[in-house]
N, CA, C and O atoms as CSV, one atom per row, in Angstrom:
chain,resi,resn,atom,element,x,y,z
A,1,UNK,N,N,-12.102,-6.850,-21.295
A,1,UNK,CA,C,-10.751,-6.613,-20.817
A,1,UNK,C,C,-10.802,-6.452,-19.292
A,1,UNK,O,O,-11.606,-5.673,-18.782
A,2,UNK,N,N,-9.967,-7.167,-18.579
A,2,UNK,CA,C,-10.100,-7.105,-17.320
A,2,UNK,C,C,-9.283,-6.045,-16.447
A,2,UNK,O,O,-8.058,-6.007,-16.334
A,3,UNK,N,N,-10.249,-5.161,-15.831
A,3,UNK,CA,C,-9.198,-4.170,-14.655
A,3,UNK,C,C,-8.610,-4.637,-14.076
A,3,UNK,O,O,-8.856,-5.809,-13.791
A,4,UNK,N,N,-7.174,-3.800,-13.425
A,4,UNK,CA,C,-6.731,-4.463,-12.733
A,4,UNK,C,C,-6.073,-3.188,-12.453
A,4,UNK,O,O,-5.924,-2.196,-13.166
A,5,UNK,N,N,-5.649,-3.483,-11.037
A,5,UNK,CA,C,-5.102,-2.377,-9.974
A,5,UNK,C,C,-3.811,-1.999,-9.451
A,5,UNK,O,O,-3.055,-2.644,-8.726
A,6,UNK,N,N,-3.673,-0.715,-9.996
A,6,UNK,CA,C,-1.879,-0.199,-9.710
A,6,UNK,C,C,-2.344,0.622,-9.064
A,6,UNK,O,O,-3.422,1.208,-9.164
A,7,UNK,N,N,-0.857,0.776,-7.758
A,7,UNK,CA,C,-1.111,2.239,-7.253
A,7,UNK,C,C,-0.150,3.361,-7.942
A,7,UNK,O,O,0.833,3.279,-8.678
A,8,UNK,N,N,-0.805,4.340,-7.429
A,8,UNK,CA,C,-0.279,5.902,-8.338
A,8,UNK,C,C,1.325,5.746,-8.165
A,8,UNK,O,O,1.885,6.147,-9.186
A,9,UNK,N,N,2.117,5.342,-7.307
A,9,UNK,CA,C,3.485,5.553,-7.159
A,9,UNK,C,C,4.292,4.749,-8.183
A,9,UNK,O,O,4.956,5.272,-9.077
A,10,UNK,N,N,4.156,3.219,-7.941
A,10,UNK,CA,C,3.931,2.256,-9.118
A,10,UNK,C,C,3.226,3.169,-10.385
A,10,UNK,O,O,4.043,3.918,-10.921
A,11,UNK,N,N,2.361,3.206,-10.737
A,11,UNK,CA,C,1.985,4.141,-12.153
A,11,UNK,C,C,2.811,4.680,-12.690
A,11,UNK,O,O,3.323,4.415,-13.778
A,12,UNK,N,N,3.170,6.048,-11.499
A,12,UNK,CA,C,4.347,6.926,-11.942
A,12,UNK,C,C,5.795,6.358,-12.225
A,12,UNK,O,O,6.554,6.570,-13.171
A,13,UNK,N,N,5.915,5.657,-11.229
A,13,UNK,CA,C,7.436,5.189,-11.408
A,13,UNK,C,C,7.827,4.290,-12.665
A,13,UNK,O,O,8.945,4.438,-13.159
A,14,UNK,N,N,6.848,3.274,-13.244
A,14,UNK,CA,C,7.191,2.924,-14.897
A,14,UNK,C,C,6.659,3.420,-15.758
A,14,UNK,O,O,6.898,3.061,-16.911
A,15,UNK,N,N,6.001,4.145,-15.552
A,15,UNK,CA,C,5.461,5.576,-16.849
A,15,UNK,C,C,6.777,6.372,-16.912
A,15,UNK,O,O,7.033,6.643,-18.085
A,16,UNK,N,N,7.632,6.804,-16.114
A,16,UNK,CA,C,8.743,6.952,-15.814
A,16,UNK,C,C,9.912,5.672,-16.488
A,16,UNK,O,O,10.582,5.858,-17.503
A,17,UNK,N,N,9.926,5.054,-16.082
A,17,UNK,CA,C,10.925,3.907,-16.790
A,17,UNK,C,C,10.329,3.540,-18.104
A,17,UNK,O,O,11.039,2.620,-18.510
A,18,UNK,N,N,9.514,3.747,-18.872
A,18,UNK,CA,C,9.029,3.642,-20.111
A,18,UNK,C,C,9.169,4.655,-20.699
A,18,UNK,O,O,8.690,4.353,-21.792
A,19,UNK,N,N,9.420,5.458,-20.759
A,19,UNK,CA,C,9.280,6.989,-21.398
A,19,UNK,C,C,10.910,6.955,-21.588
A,19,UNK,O,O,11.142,7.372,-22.723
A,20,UNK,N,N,12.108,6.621,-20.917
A,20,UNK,CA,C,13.374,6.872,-21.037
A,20,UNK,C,C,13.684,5.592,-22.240
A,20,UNK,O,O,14.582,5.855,-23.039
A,21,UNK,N,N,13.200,4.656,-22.345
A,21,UNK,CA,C,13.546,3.653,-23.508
A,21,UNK,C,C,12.928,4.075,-24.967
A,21,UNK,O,O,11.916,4.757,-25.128
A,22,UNK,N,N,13.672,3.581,-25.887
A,22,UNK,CA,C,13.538,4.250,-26.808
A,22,UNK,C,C,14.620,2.773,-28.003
A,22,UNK,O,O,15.744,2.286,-27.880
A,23,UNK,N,N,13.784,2.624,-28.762
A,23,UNK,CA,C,12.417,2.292,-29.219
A,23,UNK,C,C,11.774,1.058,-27.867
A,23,UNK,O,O,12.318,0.293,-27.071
A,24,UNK,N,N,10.361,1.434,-28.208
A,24,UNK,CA,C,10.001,0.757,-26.866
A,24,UNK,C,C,9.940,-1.270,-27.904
A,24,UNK,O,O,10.017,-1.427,-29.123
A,25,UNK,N,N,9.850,-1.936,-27.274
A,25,UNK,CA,C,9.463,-3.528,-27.392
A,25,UNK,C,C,8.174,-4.134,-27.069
A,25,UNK,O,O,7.427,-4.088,-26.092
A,26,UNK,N,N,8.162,-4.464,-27.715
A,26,UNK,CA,C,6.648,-6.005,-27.565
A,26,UNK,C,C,6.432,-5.639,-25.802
A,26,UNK,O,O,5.506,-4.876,-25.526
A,27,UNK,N,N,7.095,-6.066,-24.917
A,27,UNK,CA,C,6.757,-6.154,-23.798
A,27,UNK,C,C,6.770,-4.823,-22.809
A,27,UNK,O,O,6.202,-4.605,-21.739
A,28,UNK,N,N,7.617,-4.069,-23.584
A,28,UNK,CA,C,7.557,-2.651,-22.983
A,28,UNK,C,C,5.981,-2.362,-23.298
A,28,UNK,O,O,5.281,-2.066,-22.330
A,29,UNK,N,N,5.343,-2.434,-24.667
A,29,UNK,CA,C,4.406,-1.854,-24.953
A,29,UNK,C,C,2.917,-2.771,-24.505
A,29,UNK,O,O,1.833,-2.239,-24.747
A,30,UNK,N,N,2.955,-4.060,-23.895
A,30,UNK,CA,C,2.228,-5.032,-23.382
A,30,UNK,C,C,2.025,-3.888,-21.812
A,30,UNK,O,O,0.975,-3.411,-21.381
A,31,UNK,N,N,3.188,-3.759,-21.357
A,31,UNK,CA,C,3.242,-2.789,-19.960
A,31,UNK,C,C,2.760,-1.866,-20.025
A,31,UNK,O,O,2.347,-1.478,-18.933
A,32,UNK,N,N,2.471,-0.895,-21.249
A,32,UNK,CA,C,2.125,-0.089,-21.304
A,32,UNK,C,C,0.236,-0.078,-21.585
A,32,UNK,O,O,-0.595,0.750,-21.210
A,33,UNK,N,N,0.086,-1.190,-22.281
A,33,UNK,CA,C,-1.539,-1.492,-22.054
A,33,UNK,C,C,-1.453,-1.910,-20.681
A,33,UNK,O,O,-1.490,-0.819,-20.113
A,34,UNK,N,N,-1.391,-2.503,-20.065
A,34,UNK,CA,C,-2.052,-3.126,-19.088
A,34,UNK,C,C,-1.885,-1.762,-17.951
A,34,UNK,O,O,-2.788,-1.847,-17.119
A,35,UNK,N,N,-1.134,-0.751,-17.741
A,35,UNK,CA,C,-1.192,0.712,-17.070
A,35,UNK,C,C,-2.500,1.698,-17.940
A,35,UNK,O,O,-3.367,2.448,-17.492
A,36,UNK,N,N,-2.168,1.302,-19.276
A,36,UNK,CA,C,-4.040,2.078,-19.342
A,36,UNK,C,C,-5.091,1.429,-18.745
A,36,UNK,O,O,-5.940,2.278,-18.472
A,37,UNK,N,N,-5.506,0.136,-18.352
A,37,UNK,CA,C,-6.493,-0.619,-18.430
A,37,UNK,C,C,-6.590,-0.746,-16.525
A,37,UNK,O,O,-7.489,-1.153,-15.790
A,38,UNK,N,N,-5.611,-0.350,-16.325
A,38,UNK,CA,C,-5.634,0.140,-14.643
A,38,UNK,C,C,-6.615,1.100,-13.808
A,38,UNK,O,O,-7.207,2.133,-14.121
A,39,UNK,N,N,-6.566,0.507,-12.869
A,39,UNK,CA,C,-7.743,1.653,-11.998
A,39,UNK,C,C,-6.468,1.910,-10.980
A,39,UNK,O,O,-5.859,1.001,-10.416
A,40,UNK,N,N,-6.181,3.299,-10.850
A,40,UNK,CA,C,-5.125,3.792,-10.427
A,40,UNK,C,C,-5.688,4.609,-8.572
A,40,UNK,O,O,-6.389,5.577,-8.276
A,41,UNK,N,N,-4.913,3.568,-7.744
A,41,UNK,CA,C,-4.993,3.993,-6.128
A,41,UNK,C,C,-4.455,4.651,-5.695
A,41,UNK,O,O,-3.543,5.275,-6.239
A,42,UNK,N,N,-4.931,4.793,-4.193
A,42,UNK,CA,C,-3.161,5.732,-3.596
A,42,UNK,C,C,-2.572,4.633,-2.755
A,42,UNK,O,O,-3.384,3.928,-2.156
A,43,UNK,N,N,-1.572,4.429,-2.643
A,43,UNK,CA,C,-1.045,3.276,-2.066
A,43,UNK,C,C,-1.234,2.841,-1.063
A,43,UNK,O,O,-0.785,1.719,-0.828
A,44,UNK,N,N,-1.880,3.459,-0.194
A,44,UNK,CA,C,-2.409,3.072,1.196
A,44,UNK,C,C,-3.985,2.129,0.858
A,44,UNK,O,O,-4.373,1.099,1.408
A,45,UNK,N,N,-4.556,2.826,-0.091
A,45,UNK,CA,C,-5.931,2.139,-0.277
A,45,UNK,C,C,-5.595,1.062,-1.251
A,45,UNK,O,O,-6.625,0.775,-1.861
A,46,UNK,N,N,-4.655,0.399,-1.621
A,46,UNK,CA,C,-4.621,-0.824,-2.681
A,46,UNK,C,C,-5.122,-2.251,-1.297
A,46,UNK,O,O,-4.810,-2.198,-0.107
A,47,UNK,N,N,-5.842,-3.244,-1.899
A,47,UNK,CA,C,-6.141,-4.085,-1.856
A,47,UNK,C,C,-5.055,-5.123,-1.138
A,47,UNK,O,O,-4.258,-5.499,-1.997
A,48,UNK,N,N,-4.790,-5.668,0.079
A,48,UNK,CA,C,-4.184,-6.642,0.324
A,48,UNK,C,C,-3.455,-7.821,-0.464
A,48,UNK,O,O,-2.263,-8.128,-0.494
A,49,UNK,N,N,-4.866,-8.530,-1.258
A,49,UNK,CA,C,-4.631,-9.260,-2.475
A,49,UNK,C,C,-4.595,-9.055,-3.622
A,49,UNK,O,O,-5.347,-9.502,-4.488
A,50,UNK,N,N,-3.567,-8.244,-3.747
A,50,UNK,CA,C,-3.542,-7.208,-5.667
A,50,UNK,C,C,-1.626,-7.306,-5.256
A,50,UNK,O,O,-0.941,-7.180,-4.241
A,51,UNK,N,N,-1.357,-7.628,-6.873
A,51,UNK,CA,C,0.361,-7.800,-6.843
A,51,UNK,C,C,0.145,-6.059,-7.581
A,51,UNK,O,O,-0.529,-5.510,-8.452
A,52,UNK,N,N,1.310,-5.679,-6.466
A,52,UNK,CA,C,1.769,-4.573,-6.560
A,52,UNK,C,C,3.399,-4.510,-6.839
A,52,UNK,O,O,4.068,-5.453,-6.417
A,53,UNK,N,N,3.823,-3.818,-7.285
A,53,UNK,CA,C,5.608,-3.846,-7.625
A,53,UNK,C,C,6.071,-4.278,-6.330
A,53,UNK,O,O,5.502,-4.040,-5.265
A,54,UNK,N,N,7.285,-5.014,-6.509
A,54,UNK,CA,C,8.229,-5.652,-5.175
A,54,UNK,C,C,7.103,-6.802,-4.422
A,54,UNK,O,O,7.278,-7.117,-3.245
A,55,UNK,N,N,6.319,-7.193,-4.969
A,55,UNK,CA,C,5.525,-8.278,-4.181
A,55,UNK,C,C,5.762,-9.543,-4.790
A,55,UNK,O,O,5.795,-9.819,-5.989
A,56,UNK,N,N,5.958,-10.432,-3.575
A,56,UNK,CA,C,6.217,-11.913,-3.617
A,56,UNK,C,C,5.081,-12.570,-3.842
A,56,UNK,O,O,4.248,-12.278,-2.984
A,57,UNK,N,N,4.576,-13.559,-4.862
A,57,UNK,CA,C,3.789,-13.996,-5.225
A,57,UNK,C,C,3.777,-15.237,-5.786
A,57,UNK,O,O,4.407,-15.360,-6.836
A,58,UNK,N,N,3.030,-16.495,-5.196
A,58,UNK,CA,C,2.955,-17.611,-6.247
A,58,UNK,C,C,1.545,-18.274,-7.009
A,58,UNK,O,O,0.441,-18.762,-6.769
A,59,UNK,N,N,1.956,-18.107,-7.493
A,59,UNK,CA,C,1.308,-18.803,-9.224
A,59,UNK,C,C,1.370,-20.131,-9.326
A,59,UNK,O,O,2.181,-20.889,-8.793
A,60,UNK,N,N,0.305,-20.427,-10.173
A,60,UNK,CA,C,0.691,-21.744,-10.923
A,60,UNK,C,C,0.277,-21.055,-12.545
A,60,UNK,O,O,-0.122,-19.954,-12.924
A,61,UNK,N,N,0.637,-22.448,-13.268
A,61,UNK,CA,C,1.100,-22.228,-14.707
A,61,UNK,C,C,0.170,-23.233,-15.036
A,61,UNK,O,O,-0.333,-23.917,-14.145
A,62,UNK,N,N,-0.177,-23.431,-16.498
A,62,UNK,CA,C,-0.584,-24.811,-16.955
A,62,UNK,C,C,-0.543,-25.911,-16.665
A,62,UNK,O,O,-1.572,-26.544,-16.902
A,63,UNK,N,N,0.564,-26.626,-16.062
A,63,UNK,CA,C,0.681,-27.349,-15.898
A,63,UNK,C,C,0.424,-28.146,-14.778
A,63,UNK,O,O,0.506,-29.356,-14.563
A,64,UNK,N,N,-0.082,-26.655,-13.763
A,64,UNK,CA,C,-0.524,-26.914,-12.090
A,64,UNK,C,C,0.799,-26.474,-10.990
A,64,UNK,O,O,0.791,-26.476,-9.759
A,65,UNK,N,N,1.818,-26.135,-11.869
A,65,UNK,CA,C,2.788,-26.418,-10.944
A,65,UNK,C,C,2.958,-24.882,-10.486
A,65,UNK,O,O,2.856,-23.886,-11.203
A,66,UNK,N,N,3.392,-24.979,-8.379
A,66,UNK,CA,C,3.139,-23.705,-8.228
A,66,UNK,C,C,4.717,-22.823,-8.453
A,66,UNK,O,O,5.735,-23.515,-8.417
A,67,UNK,N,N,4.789,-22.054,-8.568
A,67,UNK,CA,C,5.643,-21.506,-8.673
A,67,UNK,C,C,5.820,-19.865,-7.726
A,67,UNK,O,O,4.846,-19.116,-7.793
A,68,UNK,N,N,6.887,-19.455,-7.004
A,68,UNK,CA,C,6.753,-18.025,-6.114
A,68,UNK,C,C,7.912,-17.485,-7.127
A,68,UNK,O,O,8.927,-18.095,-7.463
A,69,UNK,N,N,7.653,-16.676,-7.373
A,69,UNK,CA,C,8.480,-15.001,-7.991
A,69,UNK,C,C,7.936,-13.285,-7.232
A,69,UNK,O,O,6.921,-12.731,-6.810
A,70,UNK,N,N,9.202,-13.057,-7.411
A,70,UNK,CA,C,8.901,-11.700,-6.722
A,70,UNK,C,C,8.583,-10.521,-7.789
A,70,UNK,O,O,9.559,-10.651,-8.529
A,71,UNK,N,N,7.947,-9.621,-8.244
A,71,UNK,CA,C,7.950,-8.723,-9.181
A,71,UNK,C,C,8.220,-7.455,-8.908
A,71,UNK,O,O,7.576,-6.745,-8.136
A,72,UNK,N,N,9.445,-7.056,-9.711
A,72,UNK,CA,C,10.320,-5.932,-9.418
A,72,UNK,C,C,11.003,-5.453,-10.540
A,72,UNK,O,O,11.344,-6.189,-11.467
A,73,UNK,N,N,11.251,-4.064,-10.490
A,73,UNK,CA,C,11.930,-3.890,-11.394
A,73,UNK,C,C,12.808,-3.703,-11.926
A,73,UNK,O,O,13.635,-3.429,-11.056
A,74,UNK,N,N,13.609,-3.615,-13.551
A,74,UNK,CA,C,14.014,-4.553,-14.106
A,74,UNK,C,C,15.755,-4.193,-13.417
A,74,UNK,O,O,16.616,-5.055,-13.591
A,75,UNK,N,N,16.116,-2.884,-12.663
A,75,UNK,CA,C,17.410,-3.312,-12.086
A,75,UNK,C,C,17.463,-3.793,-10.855
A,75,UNK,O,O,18.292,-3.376,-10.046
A,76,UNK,N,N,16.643,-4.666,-10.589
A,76,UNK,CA,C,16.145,-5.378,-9.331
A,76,UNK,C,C,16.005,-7.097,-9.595
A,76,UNK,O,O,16.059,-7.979,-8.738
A,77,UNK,N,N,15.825,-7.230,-10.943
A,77,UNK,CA,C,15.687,-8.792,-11.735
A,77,UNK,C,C,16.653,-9.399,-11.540
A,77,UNK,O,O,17.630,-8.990,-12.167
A,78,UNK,N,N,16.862,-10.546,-10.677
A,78,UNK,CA,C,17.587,-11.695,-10.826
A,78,UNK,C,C,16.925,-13.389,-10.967
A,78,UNK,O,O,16.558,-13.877,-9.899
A,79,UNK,N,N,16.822,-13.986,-11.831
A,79,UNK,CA,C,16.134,-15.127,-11.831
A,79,UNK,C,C,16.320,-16.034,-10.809
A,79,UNK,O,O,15.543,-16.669,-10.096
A,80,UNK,N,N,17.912,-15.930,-10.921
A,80,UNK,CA,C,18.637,-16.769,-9.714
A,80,UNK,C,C,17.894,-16.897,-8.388
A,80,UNK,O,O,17.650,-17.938,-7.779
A,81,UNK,N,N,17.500,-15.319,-7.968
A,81,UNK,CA,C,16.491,-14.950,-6.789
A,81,UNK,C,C,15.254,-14.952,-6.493
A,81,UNK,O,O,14.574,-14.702,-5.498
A,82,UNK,N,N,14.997,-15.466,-8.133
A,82,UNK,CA,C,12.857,-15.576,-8.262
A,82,UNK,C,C,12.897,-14.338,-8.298
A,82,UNK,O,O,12.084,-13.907,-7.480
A,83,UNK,N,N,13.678,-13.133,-9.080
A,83,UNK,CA,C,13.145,-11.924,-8.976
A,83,UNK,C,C,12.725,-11.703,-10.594
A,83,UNK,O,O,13.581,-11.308,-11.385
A,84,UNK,N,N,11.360,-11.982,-11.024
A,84,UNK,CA,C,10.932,-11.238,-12.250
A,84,UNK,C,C,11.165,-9.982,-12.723
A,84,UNK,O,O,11.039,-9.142,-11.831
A,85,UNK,N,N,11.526,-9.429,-14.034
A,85,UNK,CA,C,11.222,-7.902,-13.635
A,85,UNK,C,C,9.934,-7.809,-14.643
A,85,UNK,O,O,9.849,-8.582,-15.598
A,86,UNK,N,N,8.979,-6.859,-14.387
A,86,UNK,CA,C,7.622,-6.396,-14.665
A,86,UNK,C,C,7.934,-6.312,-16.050
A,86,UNK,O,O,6.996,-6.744,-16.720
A,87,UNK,N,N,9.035,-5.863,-16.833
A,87,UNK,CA,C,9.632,-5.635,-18.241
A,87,UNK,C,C,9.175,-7.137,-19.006
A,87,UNK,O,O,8.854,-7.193,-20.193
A,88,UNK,N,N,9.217,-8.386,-18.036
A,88,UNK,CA,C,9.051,-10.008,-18.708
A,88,UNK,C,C,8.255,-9.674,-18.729
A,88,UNK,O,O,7.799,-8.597,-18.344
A,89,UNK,N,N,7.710,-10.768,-19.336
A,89,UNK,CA,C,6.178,-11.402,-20.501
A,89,UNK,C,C,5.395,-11.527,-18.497
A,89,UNK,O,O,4.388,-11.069,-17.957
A,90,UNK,N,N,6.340,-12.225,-18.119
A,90,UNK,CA,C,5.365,-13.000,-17.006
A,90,UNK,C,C,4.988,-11.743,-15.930
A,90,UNK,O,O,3.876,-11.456,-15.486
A,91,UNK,N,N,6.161,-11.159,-15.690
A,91,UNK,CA,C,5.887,-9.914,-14.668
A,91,UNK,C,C,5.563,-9.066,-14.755
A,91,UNK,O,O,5.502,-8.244,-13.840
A,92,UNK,N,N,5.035,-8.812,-16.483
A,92,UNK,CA,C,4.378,-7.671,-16.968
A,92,UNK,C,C,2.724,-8.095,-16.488
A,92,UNK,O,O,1.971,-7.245,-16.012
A,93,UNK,N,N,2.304,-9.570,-16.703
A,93,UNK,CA,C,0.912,-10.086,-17.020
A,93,UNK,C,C,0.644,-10.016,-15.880
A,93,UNK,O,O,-0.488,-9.539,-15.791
A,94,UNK,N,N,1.276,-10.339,-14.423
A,94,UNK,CA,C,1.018,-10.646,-12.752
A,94,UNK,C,C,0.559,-9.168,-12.680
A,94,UNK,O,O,-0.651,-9.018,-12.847
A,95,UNK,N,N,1.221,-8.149,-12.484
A,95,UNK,CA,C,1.306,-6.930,-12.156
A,95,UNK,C,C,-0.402,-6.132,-11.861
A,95,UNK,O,O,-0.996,-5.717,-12.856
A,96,UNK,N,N,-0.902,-6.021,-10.804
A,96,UNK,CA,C,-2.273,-5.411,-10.392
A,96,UNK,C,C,-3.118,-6.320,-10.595
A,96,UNK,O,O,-4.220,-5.779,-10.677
A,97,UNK,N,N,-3.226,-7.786,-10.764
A,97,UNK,CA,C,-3.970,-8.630,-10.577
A,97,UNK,C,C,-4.071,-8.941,-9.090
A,97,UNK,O,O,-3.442,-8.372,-8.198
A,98,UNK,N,N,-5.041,-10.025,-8.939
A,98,UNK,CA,C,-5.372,-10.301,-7.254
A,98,UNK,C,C,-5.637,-12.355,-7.344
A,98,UNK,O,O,-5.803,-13.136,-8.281
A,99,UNK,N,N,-5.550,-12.509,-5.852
A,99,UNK,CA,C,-5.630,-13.801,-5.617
A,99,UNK,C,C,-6.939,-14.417,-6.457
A,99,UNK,O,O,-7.998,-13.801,-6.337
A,100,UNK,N,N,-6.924,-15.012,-6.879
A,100,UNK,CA,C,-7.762,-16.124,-7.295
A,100,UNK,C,C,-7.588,-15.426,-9.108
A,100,UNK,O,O,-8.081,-16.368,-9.728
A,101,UNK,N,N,-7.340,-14.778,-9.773
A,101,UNK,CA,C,-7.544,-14.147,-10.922
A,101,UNK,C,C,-7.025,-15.448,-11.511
A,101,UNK,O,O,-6.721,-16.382,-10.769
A,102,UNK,N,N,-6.875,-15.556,-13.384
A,102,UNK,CA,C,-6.136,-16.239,-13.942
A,102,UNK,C,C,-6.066,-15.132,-15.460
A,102,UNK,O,O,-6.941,-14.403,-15.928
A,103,UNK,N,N,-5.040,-15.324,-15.796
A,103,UNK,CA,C,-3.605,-14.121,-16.283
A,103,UNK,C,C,-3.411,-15.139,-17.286
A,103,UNK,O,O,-2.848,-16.173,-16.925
A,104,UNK,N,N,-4.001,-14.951,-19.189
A,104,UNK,CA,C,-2.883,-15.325,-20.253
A,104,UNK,C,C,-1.933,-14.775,-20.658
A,104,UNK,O,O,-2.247,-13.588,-20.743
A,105,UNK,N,N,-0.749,-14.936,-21.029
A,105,UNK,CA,C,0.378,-14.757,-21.011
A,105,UNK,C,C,1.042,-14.885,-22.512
A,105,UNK,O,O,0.686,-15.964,-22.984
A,106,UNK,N,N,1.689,-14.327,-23.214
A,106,UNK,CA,C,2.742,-15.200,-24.240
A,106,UNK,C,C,3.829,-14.763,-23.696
A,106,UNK,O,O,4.185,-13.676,-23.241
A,107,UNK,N,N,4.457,-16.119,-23.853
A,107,UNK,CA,C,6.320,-16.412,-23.633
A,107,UNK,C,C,6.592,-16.741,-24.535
A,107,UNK,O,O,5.839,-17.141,-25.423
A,108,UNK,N,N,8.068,-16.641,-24.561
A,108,UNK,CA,C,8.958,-17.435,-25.503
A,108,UNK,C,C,9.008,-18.137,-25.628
A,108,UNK,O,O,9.813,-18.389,-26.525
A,109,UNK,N,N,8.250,-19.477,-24.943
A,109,UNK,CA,C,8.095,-20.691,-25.132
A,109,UNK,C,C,6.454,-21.104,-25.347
A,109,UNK,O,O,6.077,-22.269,-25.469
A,110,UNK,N,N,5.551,-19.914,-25.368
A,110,UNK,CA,C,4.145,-20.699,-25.902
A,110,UNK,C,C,3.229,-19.783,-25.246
A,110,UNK,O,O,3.653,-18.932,-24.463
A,111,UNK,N,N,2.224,-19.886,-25.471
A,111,UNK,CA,C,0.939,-19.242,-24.188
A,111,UNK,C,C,0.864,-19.797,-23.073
A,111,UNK,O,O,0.903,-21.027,-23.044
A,112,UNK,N,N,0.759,-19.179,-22.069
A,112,UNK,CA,C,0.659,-19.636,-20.793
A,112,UNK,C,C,-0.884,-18.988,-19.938
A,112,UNK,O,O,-1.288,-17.830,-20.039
A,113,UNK,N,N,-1.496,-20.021,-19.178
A,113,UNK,CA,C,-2.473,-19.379,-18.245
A,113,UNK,C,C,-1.694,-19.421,-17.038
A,113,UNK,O,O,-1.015,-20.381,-16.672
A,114,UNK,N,N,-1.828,-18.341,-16.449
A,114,UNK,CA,C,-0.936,-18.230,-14.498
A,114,UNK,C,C,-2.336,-17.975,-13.875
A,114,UNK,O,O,-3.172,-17.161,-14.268
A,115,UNK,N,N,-2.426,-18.830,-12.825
A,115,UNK,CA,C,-3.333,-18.459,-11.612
A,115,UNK,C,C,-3.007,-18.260,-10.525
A,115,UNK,O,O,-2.553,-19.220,-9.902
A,116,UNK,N,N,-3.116,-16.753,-9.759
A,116,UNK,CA,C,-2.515,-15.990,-8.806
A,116,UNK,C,C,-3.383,-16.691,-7.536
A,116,UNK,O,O,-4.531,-16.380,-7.219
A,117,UNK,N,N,-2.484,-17.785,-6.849
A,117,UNK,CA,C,-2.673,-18.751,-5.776
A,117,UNK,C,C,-2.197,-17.841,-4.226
A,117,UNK,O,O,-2.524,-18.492,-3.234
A,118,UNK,N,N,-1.686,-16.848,-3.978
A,118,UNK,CA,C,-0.947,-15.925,-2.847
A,118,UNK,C,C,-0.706,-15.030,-3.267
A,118,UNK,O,O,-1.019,-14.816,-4.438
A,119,UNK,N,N,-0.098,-14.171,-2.585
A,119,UNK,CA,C,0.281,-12.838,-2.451
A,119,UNK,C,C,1.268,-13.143,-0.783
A,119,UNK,O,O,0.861,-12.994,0.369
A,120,UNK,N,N,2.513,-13.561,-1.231
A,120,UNK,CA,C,3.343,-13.945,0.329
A,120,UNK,C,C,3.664,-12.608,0.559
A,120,UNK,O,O,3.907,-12.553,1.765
A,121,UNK,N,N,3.804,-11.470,0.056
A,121,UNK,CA,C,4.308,-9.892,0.725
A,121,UNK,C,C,3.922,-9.089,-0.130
A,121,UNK,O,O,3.909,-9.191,-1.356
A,122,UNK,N,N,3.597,-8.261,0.548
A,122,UNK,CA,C,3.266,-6.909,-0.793
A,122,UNK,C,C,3.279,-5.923,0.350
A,122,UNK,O,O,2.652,-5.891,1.409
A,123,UNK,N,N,4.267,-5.059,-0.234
A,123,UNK,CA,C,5.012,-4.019,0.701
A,123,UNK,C,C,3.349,-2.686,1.276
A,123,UNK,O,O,3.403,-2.031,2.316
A,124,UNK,N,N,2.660,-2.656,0.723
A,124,UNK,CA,C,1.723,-1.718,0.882
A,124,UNK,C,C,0.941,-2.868,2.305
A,124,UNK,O,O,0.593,-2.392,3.386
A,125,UNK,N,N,0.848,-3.906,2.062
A,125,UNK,CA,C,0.037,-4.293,3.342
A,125,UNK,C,C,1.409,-4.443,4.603
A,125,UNK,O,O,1.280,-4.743,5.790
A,126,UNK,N,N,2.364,-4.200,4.038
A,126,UNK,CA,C,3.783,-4.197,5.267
A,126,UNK,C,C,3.240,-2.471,5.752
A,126,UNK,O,O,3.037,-2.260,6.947
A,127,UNK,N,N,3.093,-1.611,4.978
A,127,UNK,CA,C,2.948,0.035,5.101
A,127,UNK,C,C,3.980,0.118,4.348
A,127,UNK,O,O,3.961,1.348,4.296
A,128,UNK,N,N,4.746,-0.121,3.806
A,128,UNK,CA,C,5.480,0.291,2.715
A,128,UNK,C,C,5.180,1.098,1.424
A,128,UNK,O,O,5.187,0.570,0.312
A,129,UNK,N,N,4.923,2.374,1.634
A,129,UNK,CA,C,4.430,2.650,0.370
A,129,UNK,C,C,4.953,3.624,-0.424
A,129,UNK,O,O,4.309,4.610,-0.782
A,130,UNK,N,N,6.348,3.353,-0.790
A,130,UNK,CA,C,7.142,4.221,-1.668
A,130,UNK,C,C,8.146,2.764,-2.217
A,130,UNK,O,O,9.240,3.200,-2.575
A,131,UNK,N,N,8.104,1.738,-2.322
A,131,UNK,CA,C,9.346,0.746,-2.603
A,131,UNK,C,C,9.148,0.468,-4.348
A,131,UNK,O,O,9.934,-0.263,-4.950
């Protein structure tokens, strides 16, 4: 099982948004493994190339094709905007991974492999570290 890296604020803040839903879902509870299986930072020390909440990021998919989404949460989700929220299949699987990783996935439309090609913003290498 592969680590992968959240910082403590992120931690807290959807350990927090998971705990208020009730009954939790398939993907609530996918979110909720992948926060055990975390090595938990302080937000200043996270990694440049690690998707952290509110970070712009592109991927490719199976098919090669790249794709940028932002991962945020879920009253922050607009597709329209490339805004994932971490609650999806896809923005649950991105979440504390790093550049070059590759991320299986199930969607609603099949299994997917994503390979994390950038990291275009991630508010902790801006100094952002409460967003």
């Amino acid at each position: 099982m592969a680590r992968i890296v959240i910082t403590q604020f992120d931690y807290d803040r959807l350990q927090r948004l998971l705990a208020k839903k009730y009954p939790l879902d398939d993907f609530d509870r996918a979110l909720l493994a992948e926060l055990e299986k975390g090595d938990i930072v302080a937000p200043d020390a996270v990694p440049g190339d690690v998707i952290t909440m509110n970070s712009e990021v592109r991927f490719s998919e199976n098919s090669g094709k790249p794709l940028t989404y932002w991962v945020v949460f879920p009253e922050d989700a607009d597709l329209a905007a490339n805004k994932l929220s971490v609650l999806s299949p896809v923005g649950c699987a991105l979440l504390g991974y790093k550049v070059g990783d590759t991320v299986e996935v199930a969607t609603p439309s099949g299994s997917q492999t994503l390979r994390v090609e950038e990291i275009i913003h991630q508010p902790e290498r801006e100094g952002n570290f409460d967003l």
